[in-house]
N, C-alpha and C positions, 0 to 999 in steps of 0.2 A: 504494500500500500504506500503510496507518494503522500506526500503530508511533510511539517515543519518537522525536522532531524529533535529540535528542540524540546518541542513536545513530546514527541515519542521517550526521550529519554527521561524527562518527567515522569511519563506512564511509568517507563521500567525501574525507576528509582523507586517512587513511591507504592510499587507494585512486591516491593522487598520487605514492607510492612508487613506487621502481625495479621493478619486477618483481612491485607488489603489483596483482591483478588485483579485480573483485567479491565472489570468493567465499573468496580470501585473507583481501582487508579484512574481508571478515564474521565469518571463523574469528576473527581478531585480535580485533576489535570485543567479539564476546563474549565472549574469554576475559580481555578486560582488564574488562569487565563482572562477570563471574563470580570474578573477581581479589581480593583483599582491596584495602583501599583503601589503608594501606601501601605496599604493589606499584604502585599506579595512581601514587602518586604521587612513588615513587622512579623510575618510568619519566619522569614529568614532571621531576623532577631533572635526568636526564640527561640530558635532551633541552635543556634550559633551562642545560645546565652547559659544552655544545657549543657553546652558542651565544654563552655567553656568555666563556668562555675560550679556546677554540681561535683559532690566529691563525694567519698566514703567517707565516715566519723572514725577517729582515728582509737574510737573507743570501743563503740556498736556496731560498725561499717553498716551503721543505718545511712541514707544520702542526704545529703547537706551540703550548704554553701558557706557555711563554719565548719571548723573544727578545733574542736569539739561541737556538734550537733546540738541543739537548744534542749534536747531531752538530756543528755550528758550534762551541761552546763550547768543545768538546774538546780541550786542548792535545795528545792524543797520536795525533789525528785525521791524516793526510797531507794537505795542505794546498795541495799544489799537484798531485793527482790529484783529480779531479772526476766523478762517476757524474752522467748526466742521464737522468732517467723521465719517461714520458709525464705519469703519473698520482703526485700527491703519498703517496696509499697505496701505492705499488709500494715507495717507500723504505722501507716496514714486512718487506717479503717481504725484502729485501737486505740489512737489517740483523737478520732473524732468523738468517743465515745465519754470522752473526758471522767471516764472511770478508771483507769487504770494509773495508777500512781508510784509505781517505781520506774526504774531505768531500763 
């Protein structure tokens, strides 16, 4: 198929996404196309701002843009009770629950 080199390689980037299939990436594709350019490039922001600030805690290797992490830091954190998660985003789900109070 003949079309912008450009695009296509948009499709194939964003088509290496979790759960982004061909005809996802394509929806995506053009609507970041159709986008203001603004938009295009606050998405590159943040994608560029992930990469470049996010880190492991150098206590929890929970992700953070400190380190030590703000659950680490915390003086009024329980410190000698410890939650372990599979996955570093699961600690987003447990602390929205604002019940759990150790480290």
């Amino acid at each position: 198929m003949k079309g912008p080199e450009s695009l296509f390689n948009l499709v194939d980037e964003l088509k290496k996404l979790p759960g982004v299939g061909r005809k996802t990436a394509e929806r995506l594709a053009f609507h970041i196309l159709k986008s203001q350019r603004n938009e295009a490039e606050a998405l590159v922001r943040a994608i560029m701002g992930v990469k470049d600030k996010v880190k492991l805690c150098s206590i929890c290797s929970s992700i953070t843009e400190t380190d030590p992490c703000n659950i680490c830091s915390d003086p009024n954190r329980e410190k000698n009770t410890l939650c372990v998660v599979e996955e570093p985003h699961d600690v987003f789900a447990i602390e929205k629950t604002r019940e759990y109070k150790g480290s």
